[in-house]
C-alpha positions in Angstrom: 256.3 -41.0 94.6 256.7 -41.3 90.9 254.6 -39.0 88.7 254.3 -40.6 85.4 252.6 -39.9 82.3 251.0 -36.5 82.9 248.7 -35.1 80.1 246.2 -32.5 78.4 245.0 -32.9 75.6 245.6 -29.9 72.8 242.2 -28.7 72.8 242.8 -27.9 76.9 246.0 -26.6 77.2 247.2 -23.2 78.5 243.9 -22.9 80.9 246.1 -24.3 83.7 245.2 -27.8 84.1 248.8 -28.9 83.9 249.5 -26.9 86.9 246.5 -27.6 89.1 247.5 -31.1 88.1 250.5 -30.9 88.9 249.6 -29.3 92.5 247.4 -31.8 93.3 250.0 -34.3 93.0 252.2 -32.9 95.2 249.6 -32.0 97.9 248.6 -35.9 97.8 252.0 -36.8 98.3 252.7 -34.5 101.0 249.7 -35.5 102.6 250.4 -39.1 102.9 253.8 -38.5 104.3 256.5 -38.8 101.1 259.3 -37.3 101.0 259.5 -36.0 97.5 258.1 -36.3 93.8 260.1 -37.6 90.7 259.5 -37.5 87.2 261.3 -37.9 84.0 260.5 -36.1 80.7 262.2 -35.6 77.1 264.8 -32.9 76.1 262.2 -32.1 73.5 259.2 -31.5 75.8 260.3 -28.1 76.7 257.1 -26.8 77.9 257.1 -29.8 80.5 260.3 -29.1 81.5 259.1 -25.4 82.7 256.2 -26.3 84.0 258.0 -28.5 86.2 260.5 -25.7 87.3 258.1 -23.9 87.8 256.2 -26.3 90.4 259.5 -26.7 92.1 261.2 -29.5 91.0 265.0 -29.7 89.9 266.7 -31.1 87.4 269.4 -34.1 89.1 270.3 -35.6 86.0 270.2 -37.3 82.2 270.0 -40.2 80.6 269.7 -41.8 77.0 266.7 -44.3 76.2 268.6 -46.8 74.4 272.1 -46.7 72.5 270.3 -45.3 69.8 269.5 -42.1 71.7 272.9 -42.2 72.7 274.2 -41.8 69.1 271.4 -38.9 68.9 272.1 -36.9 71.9 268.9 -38.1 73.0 268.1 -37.5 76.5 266.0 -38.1 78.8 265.5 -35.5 81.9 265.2 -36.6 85.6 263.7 -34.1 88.0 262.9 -34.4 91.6 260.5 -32.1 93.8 261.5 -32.3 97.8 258.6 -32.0 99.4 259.9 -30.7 102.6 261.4 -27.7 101.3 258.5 -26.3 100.1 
């Protein structure tokens, strides 16, 4: 299963909602029998990059949007969550 485009808006954040989000997500995809969650996110979105550590997914590798973002050092962060392990 493929979390994309997870959100709160400025006004909401730091009450939790990205976790209990992010909870639900993997309880729904536990429930319906998948294996694991992935995700990708920004080098720059550091506070989405803990909050998914924290949740329990890992990090299994980079990549650059466009050769642009290559010349940049631009990258882009896969992470995975196995739901079995959990």
């Amino acid at each position: 299963l493929e979390l994309r485009r997870m959100s709160v808006s400025r006004e909401q954040r730091g009450r939790g909602l990205a976790q209990a989000l992010c909870r639900e997500v993997l309880g729904f995809a536990r429930a319906r029998g998948f294996g694991a969650v992935v995700l990708s996110t920004s080098m720059v979105q550091v506070a989405a990059q803990r909050l998914y550590e924290g949740q329990g997914f890992r990090r299994v590798g980079t990549s650059s949007p466009s050769l642009l973002g290559t010349i940049l050092h631009f990258q882009i962060f896969h992470y995975r969550c196995d739901l079995g392990a959990r």
